[in-house]
N, C-alpha and C positions, 0 to 999 in steps of 0.2 A: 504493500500500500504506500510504499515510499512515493514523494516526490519524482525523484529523479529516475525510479524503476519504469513508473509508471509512461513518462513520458519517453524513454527508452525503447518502450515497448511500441509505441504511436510512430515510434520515428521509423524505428524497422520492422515492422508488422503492421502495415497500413490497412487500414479494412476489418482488422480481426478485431472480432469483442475482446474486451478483458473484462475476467467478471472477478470480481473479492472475493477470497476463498471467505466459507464459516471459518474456521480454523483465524485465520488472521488478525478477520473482525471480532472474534470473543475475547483473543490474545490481548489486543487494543483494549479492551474492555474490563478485561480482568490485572491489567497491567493500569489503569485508572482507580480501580476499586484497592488495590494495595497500596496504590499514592497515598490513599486518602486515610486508609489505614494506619501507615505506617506516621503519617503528621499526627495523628488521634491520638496514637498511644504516646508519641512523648509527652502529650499535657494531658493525660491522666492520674486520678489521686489512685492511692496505692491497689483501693478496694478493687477499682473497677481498672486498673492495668493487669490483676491477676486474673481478671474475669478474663482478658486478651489474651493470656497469654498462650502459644501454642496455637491458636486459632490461623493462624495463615492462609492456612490450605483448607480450612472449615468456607472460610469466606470465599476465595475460587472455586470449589466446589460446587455444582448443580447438586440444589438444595434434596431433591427425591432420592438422588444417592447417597445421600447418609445415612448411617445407620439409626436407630431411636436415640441413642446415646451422645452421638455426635451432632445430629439436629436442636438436642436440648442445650448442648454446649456452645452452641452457635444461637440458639434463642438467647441463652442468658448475654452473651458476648454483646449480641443486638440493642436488647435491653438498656446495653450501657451505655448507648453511643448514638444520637440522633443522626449524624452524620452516616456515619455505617451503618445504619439498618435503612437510611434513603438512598445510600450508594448499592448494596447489597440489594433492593428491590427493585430499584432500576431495573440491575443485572441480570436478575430473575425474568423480569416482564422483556427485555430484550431479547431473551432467549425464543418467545414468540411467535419472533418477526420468522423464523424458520418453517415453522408452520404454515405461512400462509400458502394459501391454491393458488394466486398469480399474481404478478408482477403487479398490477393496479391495486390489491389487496396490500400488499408489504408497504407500497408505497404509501397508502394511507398511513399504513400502522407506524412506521420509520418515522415521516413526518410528526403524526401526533407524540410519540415517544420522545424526541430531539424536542417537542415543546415543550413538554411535561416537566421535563429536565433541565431545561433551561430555567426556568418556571421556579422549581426546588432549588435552584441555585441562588436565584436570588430573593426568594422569599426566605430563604433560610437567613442569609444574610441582613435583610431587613429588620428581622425578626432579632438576631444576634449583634447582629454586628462583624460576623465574621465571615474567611473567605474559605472555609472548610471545603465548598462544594462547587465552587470554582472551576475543580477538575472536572465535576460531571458537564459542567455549562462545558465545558470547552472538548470533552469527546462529543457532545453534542452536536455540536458543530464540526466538527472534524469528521463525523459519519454520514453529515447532511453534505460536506463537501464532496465524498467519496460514494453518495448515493447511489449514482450511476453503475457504478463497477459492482456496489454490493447486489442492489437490485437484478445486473444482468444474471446473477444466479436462479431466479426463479423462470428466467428464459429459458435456459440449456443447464440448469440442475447437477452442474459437474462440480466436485469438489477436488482437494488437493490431499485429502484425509490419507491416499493410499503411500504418495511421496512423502508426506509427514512421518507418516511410521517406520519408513525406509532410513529414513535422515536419523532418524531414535534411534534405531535399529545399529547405525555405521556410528553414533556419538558413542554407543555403550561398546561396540566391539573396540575403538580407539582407549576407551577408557580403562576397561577390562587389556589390555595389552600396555597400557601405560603410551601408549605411539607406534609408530608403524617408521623404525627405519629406511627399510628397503619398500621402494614404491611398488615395484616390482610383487612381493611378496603381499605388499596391502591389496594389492591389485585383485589379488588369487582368491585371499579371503574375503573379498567382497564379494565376488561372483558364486563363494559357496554362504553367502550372508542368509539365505534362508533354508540352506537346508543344516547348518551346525546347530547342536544344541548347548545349552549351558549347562554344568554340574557341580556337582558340589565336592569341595575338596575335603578329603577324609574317612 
């Protein structure tokens, strides 16, 4: 979704759509919601910074995949922080926008969402005084600018989910190897990348 990707693409690939992977735009998304997070917990009092703590991955997390245990852990977390429970619900309702049957549908739904949000940004501040949500105004508008490219998903429905896991897939075998000296040799193992398995030492 970069700038300069984007326009890259236009220069030498004239005529072809480009559509926003999901993958990128929740990235975006979820990479906002821990902004917001991570400014929250340093001006909290002691009670309600232990209520944080650990929670990171509660709050990136799609709420229906938690378990009963982790969902109450993440309600209390919410509980403590007006900010994160309106950043955190966005999140949730953006999620959504994937749902919709077509193109003129999401667009509604994107639009009114990017307002909603805007909206919480600065009524929060009104209200406070502060610029805690700041961040959501401004992915707000940052997803209304990139509309187009998101939108062209519900045209042709193709996602990037299968090279994301590829890309996973070649970070942990680099990792699990500590590096790949010989390129040659990296080469080899990449091409047996789906059929090795991992085990356990011992």
């Amino acid at each position: 979704m970069s700038r300069p990707y984007y326009y890259a693409a236009k220069e030498y690939l004239p005529g072809v759509t480009i559509v926003f992977d999901r993958f990128h735009v929740m990235k975006l998304v979820n990479a906002t919601v821990d902004k917001v997070r991570r400014k929250q917990q340093i001006h909290l009092d002691d009670a309600r910074n232990k209520a944080m703590k650990g929670c990171r991955f509660l709050f990136l997390s799609n709420y229906e995949n938690l378990d009963d245990e982790k969902q109450s852990r993440l309600d209390q977390a919410l509980k403590a922080n007006e900010p994160l429970f309106v950043m955190h619900t966005m999140k949730e309702q953006l999620r959504l926008l994937w749902t919709k049957s077509s193109k003129k549908q999401a667009r509604k739904f994107l639009r009114t969402w990017a307002i909603d949000a805007i909206a919480e940004a600065y009524d929060y501040k009104a209200r406070t005084g502060s610029t805690a949500l700041m961040p959501l105004k401004k992915l707000a508008f940052s997803l209304l600018a990139h509309a187009d490219g998101i939108l062209n998903y519900f045209k042709h429905r193709i996602t990037n989910g299968k090279m994301e896991g590829i890309n996973n897939k070649i970070k942990t075998l680099k990792r699990q190897a500590y590096g790949f000296r010989d390129k040659a040799y990296f080469r080899l193992r990449l091409l047996h990348l789906h059929a090795q398995k991992v085990h356990l030492a011992g």
